[in-house]
C-alpha positions as CSV (number, residue, x, y, z in Angstrom):
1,X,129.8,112.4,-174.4
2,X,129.0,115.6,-176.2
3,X,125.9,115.8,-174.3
4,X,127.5,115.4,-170.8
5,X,130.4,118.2,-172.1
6,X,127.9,120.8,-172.6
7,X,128.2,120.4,-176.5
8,X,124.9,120.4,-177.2
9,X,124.7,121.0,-180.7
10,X,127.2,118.2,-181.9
11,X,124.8,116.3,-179.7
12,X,121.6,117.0,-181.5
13,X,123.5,116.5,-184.9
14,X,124.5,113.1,-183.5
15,X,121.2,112.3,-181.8
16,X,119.2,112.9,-185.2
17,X,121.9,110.4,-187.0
18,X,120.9,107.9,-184.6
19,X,117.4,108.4,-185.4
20,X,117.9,108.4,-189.2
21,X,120.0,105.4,-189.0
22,X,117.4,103.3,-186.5
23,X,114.7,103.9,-188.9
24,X,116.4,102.8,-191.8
25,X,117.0,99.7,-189.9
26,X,113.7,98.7,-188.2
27,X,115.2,99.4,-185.1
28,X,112.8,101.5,-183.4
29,X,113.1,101.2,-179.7
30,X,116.5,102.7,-180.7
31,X,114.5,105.5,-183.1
32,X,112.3,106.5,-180.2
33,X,115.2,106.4,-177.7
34,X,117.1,108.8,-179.9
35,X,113.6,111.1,-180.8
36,X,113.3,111.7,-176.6
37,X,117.1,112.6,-176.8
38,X,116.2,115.2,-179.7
39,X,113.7,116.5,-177.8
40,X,115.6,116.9,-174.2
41,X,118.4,118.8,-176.4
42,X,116.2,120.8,-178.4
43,X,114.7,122.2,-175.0
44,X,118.2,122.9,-173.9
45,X,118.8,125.1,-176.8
46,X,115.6,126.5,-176.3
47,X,114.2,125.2,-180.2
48,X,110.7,124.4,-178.6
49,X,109.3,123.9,-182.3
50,X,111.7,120.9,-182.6
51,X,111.1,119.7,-178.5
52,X,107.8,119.4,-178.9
53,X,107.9,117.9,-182.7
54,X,110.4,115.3,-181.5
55,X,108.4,114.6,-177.7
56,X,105.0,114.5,-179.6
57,X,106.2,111.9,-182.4
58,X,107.8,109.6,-179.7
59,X,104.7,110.1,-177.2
60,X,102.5,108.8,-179.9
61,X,104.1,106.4,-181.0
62,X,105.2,104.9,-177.4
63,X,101.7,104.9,-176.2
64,X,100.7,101.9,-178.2
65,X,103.9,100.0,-177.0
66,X,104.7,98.7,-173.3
67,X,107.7,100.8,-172.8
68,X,105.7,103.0,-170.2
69,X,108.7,104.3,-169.1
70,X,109.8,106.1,-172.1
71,X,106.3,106.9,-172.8
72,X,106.4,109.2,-169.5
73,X,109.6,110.6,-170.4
74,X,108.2,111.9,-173.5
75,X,105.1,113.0,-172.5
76,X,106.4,114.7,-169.8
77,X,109.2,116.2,-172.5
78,X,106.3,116.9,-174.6
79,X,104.4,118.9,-171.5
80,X,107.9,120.5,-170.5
81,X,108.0,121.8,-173.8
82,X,104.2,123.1,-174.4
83,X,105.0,124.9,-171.1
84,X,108.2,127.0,-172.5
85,X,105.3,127.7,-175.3
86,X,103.2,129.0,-172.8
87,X,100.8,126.5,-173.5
88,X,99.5,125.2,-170.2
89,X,96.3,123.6,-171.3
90,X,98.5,121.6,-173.8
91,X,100.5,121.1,-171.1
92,X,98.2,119.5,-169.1
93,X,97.1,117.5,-171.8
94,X,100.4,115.9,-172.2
95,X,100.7,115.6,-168.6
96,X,97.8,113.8,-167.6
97,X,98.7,110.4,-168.8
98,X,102.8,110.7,-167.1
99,X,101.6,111.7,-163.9
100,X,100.3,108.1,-162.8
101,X,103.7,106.4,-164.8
102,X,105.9,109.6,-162.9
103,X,104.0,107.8,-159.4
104,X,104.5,104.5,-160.2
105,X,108.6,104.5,-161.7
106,X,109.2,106.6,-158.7
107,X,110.5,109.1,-161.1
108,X,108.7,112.7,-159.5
109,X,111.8,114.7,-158.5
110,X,113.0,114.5,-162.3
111,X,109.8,116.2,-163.3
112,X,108.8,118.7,-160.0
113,X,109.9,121.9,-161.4
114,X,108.2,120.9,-164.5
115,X,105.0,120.3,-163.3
116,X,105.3,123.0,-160.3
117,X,105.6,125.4,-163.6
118,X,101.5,124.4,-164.8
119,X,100.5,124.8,-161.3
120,X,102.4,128.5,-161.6
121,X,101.0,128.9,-164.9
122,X,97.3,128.2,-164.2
123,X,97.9,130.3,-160.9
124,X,98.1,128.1,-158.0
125,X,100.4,129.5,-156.1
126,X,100.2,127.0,-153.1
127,X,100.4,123.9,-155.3
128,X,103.5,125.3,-157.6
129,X,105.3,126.2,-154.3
130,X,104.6,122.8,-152.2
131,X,105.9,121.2,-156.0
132,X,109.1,122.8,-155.1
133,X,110.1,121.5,-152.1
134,X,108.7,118.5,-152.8
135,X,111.3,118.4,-155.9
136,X,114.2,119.7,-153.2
137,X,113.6,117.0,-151.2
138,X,113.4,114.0,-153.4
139,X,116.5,115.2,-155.3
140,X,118.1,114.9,-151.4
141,X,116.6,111.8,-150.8
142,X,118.1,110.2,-154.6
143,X,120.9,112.1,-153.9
144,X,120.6,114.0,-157.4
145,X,123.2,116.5,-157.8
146,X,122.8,117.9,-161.0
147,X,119.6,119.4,-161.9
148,X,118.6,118.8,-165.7
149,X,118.8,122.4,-167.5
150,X,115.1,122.2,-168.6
151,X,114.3,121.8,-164.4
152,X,116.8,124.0,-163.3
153,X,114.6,126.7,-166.5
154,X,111.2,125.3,-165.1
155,X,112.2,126.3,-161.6
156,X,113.3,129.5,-162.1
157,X,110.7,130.8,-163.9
158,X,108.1,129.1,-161.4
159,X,110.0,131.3,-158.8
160,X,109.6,134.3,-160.7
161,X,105.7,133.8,-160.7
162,X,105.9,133.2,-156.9
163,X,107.7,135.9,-155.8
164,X,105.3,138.7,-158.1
165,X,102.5,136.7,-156.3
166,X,102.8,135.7,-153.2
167,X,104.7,136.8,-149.8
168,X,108.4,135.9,-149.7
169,X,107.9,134.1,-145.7
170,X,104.7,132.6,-146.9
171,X,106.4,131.0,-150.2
172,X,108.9,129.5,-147.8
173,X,106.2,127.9,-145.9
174,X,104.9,126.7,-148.5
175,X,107.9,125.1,-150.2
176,X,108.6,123.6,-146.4
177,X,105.7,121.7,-146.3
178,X,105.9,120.5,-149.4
179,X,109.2,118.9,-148.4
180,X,106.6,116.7,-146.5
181,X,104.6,115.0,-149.4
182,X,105.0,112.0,-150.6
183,X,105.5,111.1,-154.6
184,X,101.5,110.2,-154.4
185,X,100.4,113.3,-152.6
186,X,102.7,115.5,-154.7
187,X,101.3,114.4,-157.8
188,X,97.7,113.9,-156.4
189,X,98.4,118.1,-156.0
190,X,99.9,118.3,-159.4
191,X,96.5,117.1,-160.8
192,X,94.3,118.4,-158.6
193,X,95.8,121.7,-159.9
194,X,95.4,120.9,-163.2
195,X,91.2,120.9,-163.0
């Protein structure tokens, strides 16, 4: 509830009780539910020390389990995080195992601005635009209509790179034709980028 009222820092507060209180009790699906929480709310409030602390601790620790899901959430996190750093090879190294789950779950519009960002960041131009409409598009398709703060960041600053790169008409090209991919050719981009 705090969370959905915009009261982000009673939310951390209660997040990291939850975690506390999980690990006292063995319950760690509930402990690594609550460390992906800390880490989506530390991003909002822009403590990238604690997003990426909190991602990489749940990433780690998810990737020996069979919760995939929750493994891509956090290692996306984790990657969302490193890029805010303006750490794009970490980035990538976070993102390379969550780009296959983001495919499979169906999951890509949550994460387009995020990885449409790397592509900026590692100057593909083409790649970061197509990204973007391919995000646009999927949030129409699921019918999404709030973007998550960290996207709606990730987005804006992958704009800013576009538009001191590249020609405002031929950006919107782009972004059109990347209304057109599909979740596999999207990420299929995101990675090729990412070499």
């Amino acid at each position: 509830l705090y969370r959905a009222g915009g009261r982000f820092a009673e939310s951390l507060r209660d997040y990291e009780s939850v975690a506390e209180i999980s690990a006292e009790c063995g319950a760690e699906n509930w402990e690594l539910s609550a460390l992906s929480n800390i880490g989506e709310i530390a991003l909002i409030l822009d403590d990238l020390d604690r997003a990426v602390e909190a991602f990489r601790d749940a990433a780690t620790r998810l990737s020996s389990t069979r919760d995939q899901l929750f493994f891509a959430f956090s290692t996306t996190g984790l990657a969302t995080a490193l890029l805010f750093k303006s750490d794009p090879v970490g980035a990538r190294t976070a993102l390379a195992p969550a780009l296959p789950l983001l495919v499979r779950f169906d999951i890509g519009a949550r994460y387009a601005c995020t990885v449409a960002l790397l592509a900026a960041q590692e100057g593909h131009w083409l790649a970061a635009a197509q990204l973007l409409g391919y995000g646009e598009a999927e949030r129409a398709r699921h019918q999404l209509d709030d973007e998550e703060p960290t996207e709606t960041r990730a987005r804006d600053q992958v704009v800013q790179w576009l538009t001191q790169h590249a020609d405002a008409e031929e950006i919107n090209v782009w972004r059109e034709k990347g209304k057109h991919l599909t979740v596999e050719r999207a990420f299929a981009l995101a990675l090729a980028s990412t070499t």
